[in-house]
N, CA, C and O atoms as CSV, one atom per row, in Angstrom:
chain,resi,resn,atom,element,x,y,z
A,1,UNK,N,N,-11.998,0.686,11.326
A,1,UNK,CA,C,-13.268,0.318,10.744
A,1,UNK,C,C,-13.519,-1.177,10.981
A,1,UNK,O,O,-12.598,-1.965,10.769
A,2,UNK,N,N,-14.747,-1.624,11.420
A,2,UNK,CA,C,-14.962,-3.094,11.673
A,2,UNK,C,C,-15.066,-3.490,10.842
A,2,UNK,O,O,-15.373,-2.649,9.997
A,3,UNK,N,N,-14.969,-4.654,10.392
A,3,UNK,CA,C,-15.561,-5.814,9.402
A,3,UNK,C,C,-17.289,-6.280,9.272
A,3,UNK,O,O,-17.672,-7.160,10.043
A,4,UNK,N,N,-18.068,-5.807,8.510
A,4,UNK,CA,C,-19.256,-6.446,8.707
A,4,UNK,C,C,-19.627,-7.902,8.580
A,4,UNK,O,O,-18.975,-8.667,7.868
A,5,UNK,N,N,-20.750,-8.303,9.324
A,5,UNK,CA,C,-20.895,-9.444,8.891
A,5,UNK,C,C,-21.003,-10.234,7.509
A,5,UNK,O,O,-20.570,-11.377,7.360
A,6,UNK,N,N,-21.560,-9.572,6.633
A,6,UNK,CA,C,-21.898,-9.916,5.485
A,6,UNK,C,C,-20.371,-9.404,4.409
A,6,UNK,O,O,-20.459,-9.785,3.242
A,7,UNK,N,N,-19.582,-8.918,4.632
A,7,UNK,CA,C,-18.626,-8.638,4.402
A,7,UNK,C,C,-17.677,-10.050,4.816
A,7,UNK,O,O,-17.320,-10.767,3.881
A,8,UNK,N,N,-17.286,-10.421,6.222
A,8,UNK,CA,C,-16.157,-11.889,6.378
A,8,UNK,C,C,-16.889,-12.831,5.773
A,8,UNK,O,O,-16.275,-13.750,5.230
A,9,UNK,N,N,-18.447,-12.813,5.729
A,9,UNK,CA,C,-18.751,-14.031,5.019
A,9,UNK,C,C,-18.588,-14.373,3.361
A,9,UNK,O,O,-18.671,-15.458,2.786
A,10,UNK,N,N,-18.370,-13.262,2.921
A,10,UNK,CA,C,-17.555,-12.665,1.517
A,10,UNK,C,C,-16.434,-13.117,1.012
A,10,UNK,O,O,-15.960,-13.742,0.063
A,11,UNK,N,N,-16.161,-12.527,2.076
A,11,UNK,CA,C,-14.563,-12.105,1.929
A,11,UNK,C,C,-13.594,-13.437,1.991
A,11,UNK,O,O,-12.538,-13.599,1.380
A,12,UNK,N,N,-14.475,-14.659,3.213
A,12,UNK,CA,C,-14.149,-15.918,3.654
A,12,UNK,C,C,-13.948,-16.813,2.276
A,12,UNK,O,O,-13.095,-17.701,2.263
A,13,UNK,N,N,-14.750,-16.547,1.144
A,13,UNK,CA,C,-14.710,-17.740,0.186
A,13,UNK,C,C,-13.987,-17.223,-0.492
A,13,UNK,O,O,-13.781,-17.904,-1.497
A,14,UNK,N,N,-13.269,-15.998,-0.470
A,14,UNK,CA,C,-12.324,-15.924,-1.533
A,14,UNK,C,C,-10.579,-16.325,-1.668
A,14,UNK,O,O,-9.847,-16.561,-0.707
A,15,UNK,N,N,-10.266,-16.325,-2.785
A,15,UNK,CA,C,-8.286,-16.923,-2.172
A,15,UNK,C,C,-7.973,-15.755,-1.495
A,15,UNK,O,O,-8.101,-14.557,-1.746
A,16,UNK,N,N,-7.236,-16.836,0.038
A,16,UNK,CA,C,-6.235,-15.978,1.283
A,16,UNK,C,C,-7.082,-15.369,1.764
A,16,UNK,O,O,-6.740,-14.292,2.251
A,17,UNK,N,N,-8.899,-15.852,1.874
A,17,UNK,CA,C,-9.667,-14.760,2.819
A,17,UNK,C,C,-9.798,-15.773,3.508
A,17,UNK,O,O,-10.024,-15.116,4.525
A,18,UNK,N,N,-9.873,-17.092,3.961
A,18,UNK,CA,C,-10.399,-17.964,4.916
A,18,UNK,C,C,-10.480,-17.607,5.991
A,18,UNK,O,O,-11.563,-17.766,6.554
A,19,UNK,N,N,-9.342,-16.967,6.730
A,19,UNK,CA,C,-9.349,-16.531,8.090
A,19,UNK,C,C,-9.728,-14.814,8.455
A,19,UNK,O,O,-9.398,-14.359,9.551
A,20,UNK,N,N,-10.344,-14.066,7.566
A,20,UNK,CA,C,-10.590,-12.698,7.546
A,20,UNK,C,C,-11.544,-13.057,8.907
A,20,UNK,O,O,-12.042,-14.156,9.151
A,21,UNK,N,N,-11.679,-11.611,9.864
A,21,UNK,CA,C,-12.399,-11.741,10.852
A,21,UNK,C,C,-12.214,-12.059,11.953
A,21,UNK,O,O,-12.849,-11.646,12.923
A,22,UNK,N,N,-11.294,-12.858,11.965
A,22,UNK,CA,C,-10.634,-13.427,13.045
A,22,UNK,C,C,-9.501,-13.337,14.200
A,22,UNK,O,O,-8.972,-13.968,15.115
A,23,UNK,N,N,-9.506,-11.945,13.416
A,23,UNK,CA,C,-8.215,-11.398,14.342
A,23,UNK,C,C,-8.595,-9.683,14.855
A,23,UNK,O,O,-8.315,-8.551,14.460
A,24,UNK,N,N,-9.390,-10.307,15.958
A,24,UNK,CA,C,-10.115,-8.665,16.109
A,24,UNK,C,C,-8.800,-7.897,17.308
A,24,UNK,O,O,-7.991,-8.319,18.135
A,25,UNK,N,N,-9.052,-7.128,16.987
A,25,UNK,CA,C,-8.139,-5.754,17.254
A,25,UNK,C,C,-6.385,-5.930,16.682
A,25,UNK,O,O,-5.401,-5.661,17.371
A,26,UNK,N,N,-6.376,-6.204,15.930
A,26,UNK,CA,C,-5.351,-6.706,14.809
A,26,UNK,C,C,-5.478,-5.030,13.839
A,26,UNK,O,O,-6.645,-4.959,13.455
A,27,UNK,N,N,-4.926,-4.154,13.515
A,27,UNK,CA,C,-4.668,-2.988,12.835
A,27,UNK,C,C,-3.817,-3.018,11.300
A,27,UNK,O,O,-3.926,-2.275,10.325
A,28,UNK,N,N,-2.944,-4.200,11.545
A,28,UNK,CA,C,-1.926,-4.299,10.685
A,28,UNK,C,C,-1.908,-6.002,9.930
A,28,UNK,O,O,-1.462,-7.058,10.378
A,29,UNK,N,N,-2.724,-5.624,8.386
A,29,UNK,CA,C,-2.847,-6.760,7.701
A,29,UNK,C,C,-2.171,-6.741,6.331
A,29,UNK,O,O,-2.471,-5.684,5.775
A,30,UNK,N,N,-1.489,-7.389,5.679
A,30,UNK,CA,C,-0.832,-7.386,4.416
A,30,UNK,C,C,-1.787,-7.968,3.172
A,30,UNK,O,O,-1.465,-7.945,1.985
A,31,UNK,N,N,-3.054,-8.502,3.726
A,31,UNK,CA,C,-3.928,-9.021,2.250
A,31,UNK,C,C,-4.054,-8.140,1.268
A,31,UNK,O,O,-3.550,-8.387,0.173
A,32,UNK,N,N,-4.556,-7.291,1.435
A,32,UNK,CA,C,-4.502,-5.901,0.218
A,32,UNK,C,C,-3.532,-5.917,-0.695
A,32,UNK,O,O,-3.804,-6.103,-1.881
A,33,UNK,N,N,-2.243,-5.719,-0.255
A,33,UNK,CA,C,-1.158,-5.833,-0.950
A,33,UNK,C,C,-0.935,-7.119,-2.046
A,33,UNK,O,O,-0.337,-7.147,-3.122
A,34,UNK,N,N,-1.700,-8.198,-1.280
A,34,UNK,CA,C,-1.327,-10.211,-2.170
A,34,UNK,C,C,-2.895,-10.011,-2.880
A,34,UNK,O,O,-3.473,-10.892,-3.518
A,35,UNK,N,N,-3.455,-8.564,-2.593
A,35,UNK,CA,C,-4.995,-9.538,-3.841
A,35,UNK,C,C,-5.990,-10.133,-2.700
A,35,UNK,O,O,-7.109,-10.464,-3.092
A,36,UNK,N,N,-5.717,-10.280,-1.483
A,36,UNK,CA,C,-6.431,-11.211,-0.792
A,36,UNK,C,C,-7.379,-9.836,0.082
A,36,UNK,O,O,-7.016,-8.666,0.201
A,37,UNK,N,N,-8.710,-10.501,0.615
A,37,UNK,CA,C,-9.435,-9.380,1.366
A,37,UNK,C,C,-8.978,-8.743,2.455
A,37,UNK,O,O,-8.361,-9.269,3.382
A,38,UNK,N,N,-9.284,-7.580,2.348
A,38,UNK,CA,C,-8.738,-6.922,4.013
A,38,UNK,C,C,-9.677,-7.468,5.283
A,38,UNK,O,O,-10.865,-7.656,5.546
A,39,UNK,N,N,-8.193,-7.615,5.973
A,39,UNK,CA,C,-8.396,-8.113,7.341
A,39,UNK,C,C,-7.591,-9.746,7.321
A,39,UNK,O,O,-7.270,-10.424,8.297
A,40,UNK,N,N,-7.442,-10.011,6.068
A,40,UNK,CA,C,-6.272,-11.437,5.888
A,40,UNK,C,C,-4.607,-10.978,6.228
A,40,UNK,O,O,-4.052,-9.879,6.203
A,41,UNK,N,N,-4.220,-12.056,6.481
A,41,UNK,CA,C,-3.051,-11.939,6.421
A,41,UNK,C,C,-2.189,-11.068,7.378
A,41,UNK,O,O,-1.578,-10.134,6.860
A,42,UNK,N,N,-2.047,-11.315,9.020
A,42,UNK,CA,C,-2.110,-10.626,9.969
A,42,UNK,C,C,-0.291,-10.262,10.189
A,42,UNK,O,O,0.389,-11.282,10.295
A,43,UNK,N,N,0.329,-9.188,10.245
A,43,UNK,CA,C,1.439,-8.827,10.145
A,43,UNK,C,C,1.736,-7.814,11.472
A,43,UNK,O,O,2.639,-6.978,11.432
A,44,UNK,N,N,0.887,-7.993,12.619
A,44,UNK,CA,C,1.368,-6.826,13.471
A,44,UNK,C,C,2.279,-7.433,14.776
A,44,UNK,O,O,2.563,-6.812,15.800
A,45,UNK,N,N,2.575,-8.546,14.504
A,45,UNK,CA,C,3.828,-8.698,15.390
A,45,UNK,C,C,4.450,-9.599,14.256
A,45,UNK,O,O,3.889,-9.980,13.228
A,46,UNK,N,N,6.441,-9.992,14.907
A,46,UNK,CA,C,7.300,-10.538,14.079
A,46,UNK,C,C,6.788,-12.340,13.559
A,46,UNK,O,O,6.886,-12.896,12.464
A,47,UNK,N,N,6.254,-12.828,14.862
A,47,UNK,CA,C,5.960,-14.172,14.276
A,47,UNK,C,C,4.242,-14.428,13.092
A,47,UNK,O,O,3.892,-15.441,12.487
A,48,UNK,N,N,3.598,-13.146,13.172
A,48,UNK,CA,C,2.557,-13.588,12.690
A,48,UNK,C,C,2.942,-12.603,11.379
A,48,UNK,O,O,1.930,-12.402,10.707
A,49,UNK,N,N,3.987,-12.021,10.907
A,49,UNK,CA,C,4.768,-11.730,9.832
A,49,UNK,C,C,5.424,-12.934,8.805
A,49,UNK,O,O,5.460,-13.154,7.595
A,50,UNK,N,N,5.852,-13.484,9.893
A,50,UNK,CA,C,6.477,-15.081,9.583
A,50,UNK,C,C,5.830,-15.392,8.944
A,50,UNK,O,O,5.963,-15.367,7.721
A,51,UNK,N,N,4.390,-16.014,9.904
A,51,UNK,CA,C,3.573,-16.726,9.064
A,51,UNK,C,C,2.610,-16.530,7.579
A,51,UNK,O,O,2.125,-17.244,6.701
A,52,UNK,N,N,2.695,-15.135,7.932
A,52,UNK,CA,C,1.875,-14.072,6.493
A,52,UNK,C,C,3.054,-14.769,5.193
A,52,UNK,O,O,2.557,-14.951,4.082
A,53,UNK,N,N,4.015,-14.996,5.319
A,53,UNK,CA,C,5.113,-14.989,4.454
A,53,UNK,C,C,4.862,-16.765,3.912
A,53,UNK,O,O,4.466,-17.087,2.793
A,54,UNK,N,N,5.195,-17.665,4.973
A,54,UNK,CA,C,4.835,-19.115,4.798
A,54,UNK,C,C,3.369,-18.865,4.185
A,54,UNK,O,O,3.251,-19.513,3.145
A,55,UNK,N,N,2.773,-18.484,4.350
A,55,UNK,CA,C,1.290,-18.744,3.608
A,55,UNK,C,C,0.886,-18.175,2.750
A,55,UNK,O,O,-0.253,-18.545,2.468
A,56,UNK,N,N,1.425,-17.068,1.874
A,56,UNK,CA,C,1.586,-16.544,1.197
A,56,UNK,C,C,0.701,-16.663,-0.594
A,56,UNK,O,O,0.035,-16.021,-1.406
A,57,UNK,N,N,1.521,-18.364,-0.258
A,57,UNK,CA,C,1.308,-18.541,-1.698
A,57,UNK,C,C,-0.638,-19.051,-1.472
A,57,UNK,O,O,-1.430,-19.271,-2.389
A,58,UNK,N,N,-0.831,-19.090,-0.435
A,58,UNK,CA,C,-2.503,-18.854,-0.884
A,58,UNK,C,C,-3.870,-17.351,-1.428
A,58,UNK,O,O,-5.060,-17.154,-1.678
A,59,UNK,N,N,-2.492,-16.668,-1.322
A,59,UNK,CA,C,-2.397,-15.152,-2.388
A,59,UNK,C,C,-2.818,-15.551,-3.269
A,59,UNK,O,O,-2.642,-16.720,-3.613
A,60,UNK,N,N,-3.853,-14.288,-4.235
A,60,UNK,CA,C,-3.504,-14.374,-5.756
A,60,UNK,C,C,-2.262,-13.596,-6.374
A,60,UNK,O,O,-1.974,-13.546,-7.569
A,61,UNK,N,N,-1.428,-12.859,-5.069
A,61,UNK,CA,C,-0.404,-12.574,-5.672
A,61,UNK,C,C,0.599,-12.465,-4.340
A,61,UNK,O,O,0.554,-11.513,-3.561
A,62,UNK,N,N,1.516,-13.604,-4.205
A,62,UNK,CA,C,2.096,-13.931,-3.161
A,62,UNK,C,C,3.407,-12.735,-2.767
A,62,UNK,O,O,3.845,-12.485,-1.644
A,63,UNK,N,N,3.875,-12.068,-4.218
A,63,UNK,CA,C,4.585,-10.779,-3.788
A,63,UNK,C,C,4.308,-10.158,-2.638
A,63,UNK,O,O,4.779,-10.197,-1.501
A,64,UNK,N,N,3.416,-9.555,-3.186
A,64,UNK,CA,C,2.532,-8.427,-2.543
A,64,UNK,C,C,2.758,-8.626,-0.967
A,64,UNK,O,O,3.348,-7.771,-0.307
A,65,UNK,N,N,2.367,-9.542,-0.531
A,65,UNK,CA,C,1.977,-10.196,0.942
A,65,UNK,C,C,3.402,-10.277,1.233
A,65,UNK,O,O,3.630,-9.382,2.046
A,66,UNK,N,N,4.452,-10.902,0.970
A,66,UNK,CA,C,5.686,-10.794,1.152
A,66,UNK,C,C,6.660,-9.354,1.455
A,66,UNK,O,O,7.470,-9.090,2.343
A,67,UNK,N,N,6.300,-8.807,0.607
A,67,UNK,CA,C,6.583,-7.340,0.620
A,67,UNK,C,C,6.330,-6.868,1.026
A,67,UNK,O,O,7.129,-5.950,1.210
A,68,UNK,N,N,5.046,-6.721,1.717
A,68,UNK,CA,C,4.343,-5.664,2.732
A,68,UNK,C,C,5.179,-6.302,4.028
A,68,UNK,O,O,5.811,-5.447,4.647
A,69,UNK,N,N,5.290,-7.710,4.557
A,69,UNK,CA,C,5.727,-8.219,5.995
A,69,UNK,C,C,7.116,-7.867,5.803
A,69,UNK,O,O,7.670,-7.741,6.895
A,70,UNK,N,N,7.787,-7.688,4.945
A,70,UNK,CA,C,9.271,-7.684,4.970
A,70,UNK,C,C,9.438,-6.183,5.085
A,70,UNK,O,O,10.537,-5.814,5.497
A,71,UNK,N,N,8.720,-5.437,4.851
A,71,UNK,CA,C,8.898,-4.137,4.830
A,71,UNK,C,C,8.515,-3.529,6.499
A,71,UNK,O,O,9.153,-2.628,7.043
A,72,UNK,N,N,7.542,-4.129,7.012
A,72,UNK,CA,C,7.274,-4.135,8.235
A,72,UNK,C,C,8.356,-4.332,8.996
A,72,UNK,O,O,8.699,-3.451,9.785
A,73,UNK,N,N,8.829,-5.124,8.919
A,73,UNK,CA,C,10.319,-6.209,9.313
A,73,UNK,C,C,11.405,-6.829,8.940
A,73,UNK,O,O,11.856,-7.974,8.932
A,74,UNK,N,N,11.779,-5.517,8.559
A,74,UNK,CA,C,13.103,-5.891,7.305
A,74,UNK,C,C,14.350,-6.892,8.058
A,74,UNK,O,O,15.365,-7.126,7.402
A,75,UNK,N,N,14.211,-7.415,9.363
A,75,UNK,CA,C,14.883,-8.162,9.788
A,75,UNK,C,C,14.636,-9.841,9.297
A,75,UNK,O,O,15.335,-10.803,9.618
A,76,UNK,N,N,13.100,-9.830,8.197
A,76,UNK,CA,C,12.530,-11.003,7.871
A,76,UNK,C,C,13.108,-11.108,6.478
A,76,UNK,O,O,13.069,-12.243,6.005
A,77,UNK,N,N,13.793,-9.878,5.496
A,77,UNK,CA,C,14.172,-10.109,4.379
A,77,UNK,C,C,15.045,-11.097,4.083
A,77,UNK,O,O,15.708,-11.517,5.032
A,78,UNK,N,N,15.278,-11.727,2.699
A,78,UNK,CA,C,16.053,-12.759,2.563
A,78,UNK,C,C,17.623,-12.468,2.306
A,78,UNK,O,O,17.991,-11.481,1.669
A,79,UNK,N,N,18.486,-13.381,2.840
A,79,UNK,CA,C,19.686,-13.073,2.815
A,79,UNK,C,C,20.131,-13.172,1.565
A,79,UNK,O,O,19.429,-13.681,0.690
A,80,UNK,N,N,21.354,-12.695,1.326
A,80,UNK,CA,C,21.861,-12.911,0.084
A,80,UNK,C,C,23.049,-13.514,0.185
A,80,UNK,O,O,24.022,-12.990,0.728
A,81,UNK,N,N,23.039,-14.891,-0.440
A,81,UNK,CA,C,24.269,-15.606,-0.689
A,81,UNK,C,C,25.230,-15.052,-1.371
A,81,UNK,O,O,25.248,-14.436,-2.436
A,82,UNK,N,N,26.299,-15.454,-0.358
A,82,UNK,CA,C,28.040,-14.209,-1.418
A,82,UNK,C,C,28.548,-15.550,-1.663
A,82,UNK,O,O,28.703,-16.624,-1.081
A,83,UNK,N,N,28.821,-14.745,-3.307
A,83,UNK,CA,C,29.662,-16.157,-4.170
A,83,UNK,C,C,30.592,-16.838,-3.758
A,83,UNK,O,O,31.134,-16.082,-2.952
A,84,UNK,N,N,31.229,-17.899,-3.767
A,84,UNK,CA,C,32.222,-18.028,-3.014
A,84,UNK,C,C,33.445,-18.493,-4.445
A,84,UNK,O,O,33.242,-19.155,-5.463
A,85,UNK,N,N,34.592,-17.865,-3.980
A,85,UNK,CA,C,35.686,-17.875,-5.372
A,85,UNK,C,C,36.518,-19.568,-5.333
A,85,UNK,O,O,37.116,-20.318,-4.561
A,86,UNK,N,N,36.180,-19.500,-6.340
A,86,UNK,CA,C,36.705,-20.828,-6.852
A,86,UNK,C,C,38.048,-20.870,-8.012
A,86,UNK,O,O,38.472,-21.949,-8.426
C-alpha cells in the first residue's frame, strides 16, 4: 500500500515520523511497533536495523522499535555479560 500525500505530511510532524516517505520500496518498517507512523523506522536490511535501534529513542516507545529490529535480526540482540567469580 503507498503512502499518500496528505498522509507523510501527517505523519512527518509527529515523534519518529520525520523521515516517513522516504524510503520507497522499503516493505519492512518497525514504527508501528515504537508508536511512531508507518513507513518510519526502516528495518529491511542489517545496517538500517542498526540504525532503527540507535534512533530509537525518538520513539514514543523506544521498546517497541527495538524489538521488532532484534527480532528481525536476532544477531543484533544484546549480549549478556557472565559474572565473573571473585
Amino acid at each position: 500500500m503507498a503512502l499518500t500525500k496528505s498522509y507523510i505530511k501527517k505523519a512527518r510532524k509527529k515523534p519518529g515520523g520525520s523521515n516517513v516517505g522516504k524510503y520507497k520500496g522499503v516493505k519492512k518498517f518497525a514504527g508501528t511497533a515504537g508508536g511512531a507512523p508507518k513507513g518510519s523506522y526502516p528495518i529491511n536490511t542489517k545496517s538500517r536495523a542498526k540504525s532503527a535501534i540507535k534512533l530509537a529513542h525518538n520513539a514514543p516507545k523506544p521498546s517497541g522499535i527495538k524489538k521488532a529490529a532484534r527480532k528481525a535480526y536476532p544477531s543484533l540482540a544484546k549480549k549478556k555479560m557472565k559474572k565473573s567469580k571473585r
